[in-house]
C-alpha positions, -999 to +999 in steps of 0.1 A: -127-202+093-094-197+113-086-161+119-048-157+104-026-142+126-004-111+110+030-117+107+039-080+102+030-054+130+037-028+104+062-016+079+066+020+067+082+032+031+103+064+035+090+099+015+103+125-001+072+148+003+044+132+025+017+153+011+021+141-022+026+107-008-008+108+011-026+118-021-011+088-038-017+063-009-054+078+000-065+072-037-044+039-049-056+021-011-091+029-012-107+006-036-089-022-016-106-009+012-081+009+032-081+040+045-056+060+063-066+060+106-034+080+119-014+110+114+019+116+135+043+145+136+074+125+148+111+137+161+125+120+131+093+128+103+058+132+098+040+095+088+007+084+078-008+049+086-035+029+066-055+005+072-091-009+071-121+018+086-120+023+121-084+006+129-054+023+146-021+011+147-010-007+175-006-002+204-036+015+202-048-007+184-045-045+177-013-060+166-009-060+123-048-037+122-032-014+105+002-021+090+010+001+059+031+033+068+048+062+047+074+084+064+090+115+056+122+117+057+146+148+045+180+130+036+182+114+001+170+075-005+167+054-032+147+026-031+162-010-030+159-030-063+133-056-062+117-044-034+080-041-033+045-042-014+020-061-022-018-054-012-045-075-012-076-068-030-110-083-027-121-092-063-104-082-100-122-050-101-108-034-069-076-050-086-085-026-119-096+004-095-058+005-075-042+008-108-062+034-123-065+055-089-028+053-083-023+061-122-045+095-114-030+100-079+008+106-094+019+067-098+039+050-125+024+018-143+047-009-137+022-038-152-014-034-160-040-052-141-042-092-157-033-125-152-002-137-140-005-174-142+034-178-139+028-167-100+003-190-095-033-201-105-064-173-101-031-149-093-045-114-108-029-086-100-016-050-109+021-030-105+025+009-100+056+026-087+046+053-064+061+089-068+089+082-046+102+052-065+085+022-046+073-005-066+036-015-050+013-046-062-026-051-053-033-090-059-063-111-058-069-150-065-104-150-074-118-140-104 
């Protein structure tokens, strides 16, 4: 198999409160197998970075190892419309597991965990918004 190259280094979703936004990211990410690997008190806001087990971000670590940040910021955002992130999840049940999790951890159901055959074929996936407002998405094509 040919390893895929990442196409994002890393993209980071702004926060109103990044405690409550790590609760929400620690449980909704880890039945897709992510966990968060950094913590930074930055000039312009705390973050958090996730990623698979025993990543950092780069340039620590390797380019796209660990791309999914939230930030705090203390000035007033909205999220875009339409904009969202979607995660990838090994099989249907980790699909199930994000939803619930994220449910428990603070989130907003934004389409239960199913079929979407209108995206594609074996597209299954689930929609949450966090508790900032951003619309997230774990998706799998197997079944």
């Amino acid at each position: 198999m040919t390893a895929i190259r990442p196409v994002i280094d890393h993209m980071s979703l702004t926060c109103a409160d990044l405690a409550r936004a790590v609760r929400f990211y620690d449980a909704a990410l880890a039945p897709l197998g992510l966990v968060r690997v950094a913590d930074y008190d930055e000039e312009e806001g705390a973050s958090a970075c996730w990623g698979p087990p025993g990543t950092l971000p780069a340039p620590e670590g390797l380019p796209g190892a660990a791309p999914f940040w939230v930030q705090h910021r203390d000035a007033a955002f909205a999220p875009p419309p339409g904009t969202h992130v979607c995660f990838c999840a090994p099989d249907r049940a980790a699909v199930h597991a994000f939803h619930a999790a994220g449910l428990a951890a603070g989130g907003t159901d934004y389409g239960a965990p199913g079929p979407r055959p209108h995206y594609g074929p074996g597209y299954y996936a689930a929609f949450l918004v966090d508790p900032d407002g951003w619309r997230i998405e774990a998706v799998t094509y197997g079944s």
